[in-house]
N, CA and C atoms as a LAMMPS dump frame, in Angstrom:
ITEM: TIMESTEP
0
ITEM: NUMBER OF ATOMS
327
ITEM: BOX BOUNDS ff ff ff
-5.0000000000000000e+02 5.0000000000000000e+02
-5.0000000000000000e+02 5.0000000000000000e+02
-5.0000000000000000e+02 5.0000000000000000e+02
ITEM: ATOMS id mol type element x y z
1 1 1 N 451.383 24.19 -11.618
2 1 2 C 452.154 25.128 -12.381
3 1 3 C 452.335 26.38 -11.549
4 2 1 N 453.577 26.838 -11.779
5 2 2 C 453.828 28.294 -10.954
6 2 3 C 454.407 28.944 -11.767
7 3 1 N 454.147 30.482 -11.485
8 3 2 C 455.037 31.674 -11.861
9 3 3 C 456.149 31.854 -11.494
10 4 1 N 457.498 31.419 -11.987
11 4 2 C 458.869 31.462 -11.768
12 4 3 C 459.088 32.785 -11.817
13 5 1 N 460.09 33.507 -10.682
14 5 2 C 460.798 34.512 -11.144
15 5 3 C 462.415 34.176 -10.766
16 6 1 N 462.804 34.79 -11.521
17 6 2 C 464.418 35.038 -11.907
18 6 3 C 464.723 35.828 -11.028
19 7 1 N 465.576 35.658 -10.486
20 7 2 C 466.009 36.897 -9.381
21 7 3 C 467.434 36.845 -10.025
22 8 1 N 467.808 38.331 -10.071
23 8 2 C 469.165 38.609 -10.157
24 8 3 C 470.168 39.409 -9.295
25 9 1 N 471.093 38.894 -8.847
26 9 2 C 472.018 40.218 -7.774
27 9 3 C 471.914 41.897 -7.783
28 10 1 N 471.813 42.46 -7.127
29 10 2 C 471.62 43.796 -7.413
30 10 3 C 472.367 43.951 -7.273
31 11 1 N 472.53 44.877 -8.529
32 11 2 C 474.007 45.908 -9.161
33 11 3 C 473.905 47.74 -8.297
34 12 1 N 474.971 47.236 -7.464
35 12 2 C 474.509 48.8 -6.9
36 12 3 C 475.818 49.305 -8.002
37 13 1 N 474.834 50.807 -8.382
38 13 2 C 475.512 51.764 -9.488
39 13 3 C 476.098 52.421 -8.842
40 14 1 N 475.711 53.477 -7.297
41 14 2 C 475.79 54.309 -6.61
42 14 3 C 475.491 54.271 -5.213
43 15 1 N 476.313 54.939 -4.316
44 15 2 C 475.344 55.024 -3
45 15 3 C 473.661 54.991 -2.763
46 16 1 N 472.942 54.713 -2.31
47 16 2 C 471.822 54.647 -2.306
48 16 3 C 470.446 53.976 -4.072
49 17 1 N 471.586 53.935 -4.789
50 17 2 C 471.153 54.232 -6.064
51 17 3 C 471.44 52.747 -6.597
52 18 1 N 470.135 52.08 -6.688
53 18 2 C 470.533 50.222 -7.216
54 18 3 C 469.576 49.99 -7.987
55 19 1 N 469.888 49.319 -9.153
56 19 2 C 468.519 48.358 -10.247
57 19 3 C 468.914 46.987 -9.806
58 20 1 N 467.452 46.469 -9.806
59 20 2 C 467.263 45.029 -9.932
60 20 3 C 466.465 44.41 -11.226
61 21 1 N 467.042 43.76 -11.778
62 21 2 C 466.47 43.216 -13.031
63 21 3 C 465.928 41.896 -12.639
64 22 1 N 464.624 41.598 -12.765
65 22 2 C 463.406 40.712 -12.403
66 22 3 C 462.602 40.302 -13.552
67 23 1 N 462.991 39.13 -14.278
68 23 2 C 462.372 38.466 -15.169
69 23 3 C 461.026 37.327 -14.887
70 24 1 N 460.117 37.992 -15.23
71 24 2 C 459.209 36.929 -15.139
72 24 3 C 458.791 35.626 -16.377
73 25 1 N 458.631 34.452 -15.617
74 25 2 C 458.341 33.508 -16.59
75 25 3 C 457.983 32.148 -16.177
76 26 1 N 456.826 31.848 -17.265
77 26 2 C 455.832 31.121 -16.402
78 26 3 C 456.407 29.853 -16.743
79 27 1 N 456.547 28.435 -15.765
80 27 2 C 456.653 27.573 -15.442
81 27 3 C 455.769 26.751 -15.663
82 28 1 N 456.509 25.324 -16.309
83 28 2 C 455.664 23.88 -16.284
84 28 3 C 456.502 23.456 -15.798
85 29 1 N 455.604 21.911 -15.524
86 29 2 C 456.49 20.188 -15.333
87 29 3 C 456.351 19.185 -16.468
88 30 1 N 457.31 18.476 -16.955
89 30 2 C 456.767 17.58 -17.847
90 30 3 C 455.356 16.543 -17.506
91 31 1 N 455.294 16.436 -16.158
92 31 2 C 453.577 15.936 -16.113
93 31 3 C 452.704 17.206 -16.685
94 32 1 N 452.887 18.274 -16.138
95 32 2 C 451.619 19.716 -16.889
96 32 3 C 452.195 19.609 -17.935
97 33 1 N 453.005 19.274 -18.701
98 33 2 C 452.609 18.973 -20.52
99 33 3 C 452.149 18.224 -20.835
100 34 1 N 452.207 16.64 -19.88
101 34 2 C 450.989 15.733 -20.369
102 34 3 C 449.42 16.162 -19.888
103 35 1 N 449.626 16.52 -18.47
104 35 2 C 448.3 16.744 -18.34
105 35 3 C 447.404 17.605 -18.238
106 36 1 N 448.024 18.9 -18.412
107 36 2 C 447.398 20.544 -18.976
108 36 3 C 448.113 21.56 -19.92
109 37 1 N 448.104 20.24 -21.102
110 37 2 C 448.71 21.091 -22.268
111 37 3 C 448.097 22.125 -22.272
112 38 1 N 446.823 22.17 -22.754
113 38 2 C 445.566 23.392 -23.044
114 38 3 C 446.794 25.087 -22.753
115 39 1 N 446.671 24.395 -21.296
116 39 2 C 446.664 25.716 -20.571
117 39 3 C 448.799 26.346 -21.155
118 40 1 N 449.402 25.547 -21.369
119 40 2 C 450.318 25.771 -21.571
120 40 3 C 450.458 26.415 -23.312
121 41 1 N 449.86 25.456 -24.086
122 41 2 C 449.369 26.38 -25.506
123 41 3 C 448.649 27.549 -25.208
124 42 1 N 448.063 27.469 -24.37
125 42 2 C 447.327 28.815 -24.273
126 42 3 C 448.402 30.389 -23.927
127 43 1 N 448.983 29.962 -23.192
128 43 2 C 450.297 30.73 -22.827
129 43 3 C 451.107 31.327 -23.797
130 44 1 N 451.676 30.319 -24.709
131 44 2 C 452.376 29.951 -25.903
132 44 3 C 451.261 31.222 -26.893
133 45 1 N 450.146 30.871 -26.921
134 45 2 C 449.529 31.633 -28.189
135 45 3 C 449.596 32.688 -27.63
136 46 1 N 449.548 33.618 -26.708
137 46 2 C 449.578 34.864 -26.015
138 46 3 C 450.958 35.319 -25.936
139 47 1 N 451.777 34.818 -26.62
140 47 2 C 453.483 35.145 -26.885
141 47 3 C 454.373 35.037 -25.638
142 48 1 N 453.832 33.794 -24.645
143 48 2 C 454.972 34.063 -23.718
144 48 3 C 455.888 32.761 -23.471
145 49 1 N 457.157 33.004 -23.222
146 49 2 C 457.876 31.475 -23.287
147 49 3 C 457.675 31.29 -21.699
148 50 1 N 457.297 29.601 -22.076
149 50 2 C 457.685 28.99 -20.739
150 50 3 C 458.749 28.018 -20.569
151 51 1 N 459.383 28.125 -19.358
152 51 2 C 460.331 27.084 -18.978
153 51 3 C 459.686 25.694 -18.368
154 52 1 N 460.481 24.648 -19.002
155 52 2 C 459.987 23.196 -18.555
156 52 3 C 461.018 22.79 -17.754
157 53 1 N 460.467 22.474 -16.418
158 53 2 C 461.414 21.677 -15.349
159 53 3 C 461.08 20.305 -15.059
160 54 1 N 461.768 19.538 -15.11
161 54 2 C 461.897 18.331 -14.959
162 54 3 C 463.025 18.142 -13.199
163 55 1 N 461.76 17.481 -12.736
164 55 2 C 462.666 17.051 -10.737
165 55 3 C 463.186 18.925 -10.407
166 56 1 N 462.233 19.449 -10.768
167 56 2 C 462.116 20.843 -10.315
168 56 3 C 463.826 21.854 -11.11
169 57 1 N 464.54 21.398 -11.914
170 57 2 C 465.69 21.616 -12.708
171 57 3 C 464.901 22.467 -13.904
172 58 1 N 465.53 23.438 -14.663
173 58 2 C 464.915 23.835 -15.925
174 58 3 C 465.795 22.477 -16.922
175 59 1 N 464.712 21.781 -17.526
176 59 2 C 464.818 21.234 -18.7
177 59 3 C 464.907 21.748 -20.046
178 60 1 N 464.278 22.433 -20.429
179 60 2 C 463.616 22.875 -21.75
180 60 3 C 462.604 24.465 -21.753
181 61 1 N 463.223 25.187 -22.637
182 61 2 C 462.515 26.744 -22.995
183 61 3 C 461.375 26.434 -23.786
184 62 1 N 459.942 26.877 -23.946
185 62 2 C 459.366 26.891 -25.122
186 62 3 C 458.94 28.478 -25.59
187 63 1 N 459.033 28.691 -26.236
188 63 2 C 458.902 29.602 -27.133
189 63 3 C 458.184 29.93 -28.262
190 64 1 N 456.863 31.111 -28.332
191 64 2 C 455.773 30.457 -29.516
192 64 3 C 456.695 31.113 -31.385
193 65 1 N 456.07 30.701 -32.095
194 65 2 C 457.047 31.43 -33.445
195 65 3 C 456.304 32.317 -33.611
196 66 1 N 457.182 33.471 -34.5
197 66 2 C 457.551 34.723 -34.304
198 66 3 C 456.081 34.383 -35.82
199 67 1 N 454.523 35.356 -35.825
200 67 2 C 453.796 35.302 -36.866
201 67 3 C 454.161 36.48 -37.845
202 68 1 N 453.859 36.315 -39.366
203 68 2 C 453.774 37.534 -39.591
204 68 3 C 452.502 38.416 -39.87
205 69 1 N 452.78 39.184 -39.801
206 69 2 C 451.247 40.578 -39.204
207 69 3 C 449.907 40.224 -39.752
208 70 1 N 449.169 39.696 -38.635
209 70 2 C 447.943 39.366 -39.003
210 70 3 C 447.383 40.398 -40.615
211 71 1 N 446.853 39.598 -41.681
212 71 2 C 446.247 40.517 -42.562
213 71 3 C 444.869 39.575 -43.368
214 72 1 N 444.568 40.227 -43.917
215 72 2 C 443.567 39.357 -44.991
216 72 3 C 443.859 38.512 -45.896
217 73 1 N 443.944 37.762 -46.475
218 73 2 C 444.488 36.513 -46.941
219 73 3 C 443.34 36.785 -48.678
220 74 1 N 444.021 36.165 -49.454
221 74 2 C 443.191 36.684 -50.791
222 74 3 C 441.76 35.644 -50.555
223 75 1 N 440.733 36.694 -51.374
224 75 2 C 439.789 36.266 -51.339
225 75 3 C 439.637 35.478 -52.68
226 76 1 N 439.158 34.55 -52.467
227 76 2 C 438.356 33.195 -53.344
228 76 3 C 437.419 33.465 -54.008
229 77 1 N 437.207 33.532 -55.38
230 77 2 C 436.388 34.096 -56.295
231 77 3 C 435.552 32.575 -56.781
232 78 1 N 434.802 32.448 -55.946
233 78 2 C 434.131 31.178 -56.406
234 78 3 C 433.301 31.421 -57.783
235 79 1 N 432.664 32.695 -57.893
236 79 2 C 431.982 32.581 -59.212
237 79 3 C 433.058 32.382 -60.481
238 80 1 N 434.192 32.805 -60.423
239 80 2 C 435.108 32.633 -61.64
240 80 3 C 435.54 31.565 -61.506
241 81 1 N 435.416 30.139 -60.272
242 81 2 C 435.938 29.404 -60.838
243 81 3 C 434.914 28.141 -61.2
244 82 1 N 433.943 28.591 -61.001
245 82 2 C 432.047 27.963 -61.485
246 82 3 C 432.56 28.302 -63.129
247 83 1 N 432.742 29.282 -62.822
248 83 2 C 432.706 29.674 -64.764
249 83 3 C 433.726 28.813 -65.527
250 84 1 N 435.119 29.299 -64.693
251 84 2 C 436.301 28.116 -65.56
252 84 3 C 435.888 26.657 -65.4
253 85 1 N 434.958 25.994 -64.317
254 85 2 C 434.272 24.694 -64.646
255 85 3 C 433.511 24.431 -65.793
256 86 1 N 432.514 25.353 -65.727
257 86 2 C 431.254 24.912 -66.213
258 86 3 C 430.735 25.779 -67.682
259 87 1 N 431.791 26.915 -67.303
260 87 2 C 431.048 28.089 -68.652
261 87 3 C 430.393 28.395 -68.419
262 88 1 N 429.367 29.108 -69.079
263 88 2 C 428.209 29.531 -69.218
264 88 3 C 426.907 29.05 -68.994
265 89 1 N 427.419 27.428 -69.169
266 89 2 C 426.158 26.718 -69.022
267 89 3 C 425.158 26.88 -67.453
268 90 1 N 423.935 26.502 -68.291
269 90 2 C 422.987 26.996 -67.465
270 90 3 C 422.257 25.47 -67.001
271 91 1 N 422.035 24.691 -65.751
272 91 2 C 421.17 23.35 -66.026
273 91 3 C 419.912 23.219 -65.625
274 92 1 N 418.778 22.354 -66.374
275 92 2 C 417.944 22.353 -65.561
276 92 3 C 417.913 22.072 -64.893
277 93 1 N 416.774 21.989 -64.031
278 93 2 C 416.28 21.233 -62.68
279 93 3 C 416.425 19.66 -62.908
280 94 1 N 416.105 19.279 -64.004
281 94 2 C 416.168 17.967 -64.005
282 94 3 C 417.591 17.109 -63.864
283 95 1 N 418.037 18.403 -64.964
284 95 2 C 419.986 17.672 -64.588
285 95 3 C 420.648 17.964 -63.143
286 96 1 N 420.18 19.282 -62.709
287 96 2 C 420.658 19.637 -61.367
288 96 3 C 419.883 18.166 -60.521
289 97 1 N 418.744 17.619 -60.156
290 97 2 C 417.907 16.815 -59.862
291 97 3 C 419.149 15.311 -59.678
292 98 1 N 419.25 14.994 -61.075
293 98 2 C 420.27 14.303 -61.029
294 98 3 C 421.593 13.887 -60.558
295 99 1 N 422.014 15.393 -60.728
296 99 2 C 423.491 15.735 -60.175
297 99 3 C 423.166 14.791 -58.971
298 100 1 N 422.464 15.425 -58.05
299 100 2 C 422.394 15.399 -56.539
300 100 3 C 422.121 14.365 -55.882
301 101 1 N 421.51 13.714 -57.094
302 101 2 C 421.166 12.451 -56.271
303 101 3 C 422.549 11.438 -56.584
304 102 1 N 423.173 11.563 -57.562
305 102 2 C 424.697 10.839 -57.767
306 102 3 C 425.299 11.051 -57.023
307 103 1 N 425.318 12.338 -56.473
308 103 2 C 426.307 12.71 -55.346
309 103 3 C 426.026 12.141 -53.937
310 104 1 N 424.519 11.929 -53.537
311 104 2 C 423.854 11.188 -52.523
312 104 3 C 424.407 10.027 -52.282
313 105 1 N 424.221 8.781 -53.279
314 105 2 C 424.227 7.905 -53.626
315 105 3 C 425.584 7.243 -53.708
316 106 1 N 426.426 8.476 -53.879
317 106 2 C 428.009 7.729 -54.266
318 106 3 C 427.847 7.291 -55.835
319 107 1 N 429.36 7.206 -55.624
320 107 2 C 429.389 6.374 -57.032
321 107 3 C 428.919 4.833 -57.567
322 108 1 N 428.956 4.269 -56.023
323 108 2 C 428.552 2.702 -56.14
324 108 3 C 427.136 2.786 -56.43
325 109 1 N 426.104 3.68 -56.409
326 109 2 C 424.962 3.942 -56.655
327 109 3 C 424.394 3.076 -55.579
C-alpha cells in the first residue's frame, strides 16, 4: 500500500506568485482488500477516503459515512423493567434456588 498524491498543474496567478493544490490520499489494491483489510478499515474509521486501484488504474473511491455526533445513548432502567416483570414480588431462596437450576438445565431438563 502507498500514499498517493495528486499532483495538479500550477496555476501561476502572477509573476513570481503560484499555488499548487496537492491532495493527499491513501491508496489500496484489490489484493490489500483481501489481504489487509484491518488496516484499510482502520483508515476508513479515522475519516479518510481511500482510492482502490486495480493493474495500478483507480478503480473504486471508499469513503467512511458521515456519523452523527458522538453522544450518550438513553440509559436502560433495568430496575423498572424487573418491576414491570415481576412487581413487587419478593422470592425466596428456595424459588430463586429453583429458578436457576431450570435455567442450568434447559428446558429438556
Amino acid at each position: 500500500m502507498t500514499l498517493h498524491m495528486q499532483r495538479f498543474p500550477i496555476h501561476f496567478l502572477r509573476p513570481k506568485l503560484f499555488m499548487i493544490d496537492i491532495t493527499l490520499m491513501k491508496t489500496a489494491t484489490v489484493a490489500d482488500l483481501r489481504n489487509e483489510f484491518r488496516r484499510v478499515a482502520a483508515w476508513l474509521a479515522h475519516g479518510e477516503e481511500v482510492e482502490i486501484r486495480r493493474r495500478g488504474k483507480p478503480f473504486a473511491r471508499l469513503s467512511p459515512i458521515a456519523r452523527a455526533a458522538p453522544g450518550r445513548g438513553k440509559k436502560i432502567d433495568f430496575t423498572a423493567q424487573l418491576r414491570a416483570t415481576w412487581g413487587e414480588r419478593v422470592f425466596s431462596s428456595r424459588e430463586f434456588r429453583l429458578m436457576r437450576d431450570y435455567e442450568r438445565d434447559g428446558e429438556d431438563g
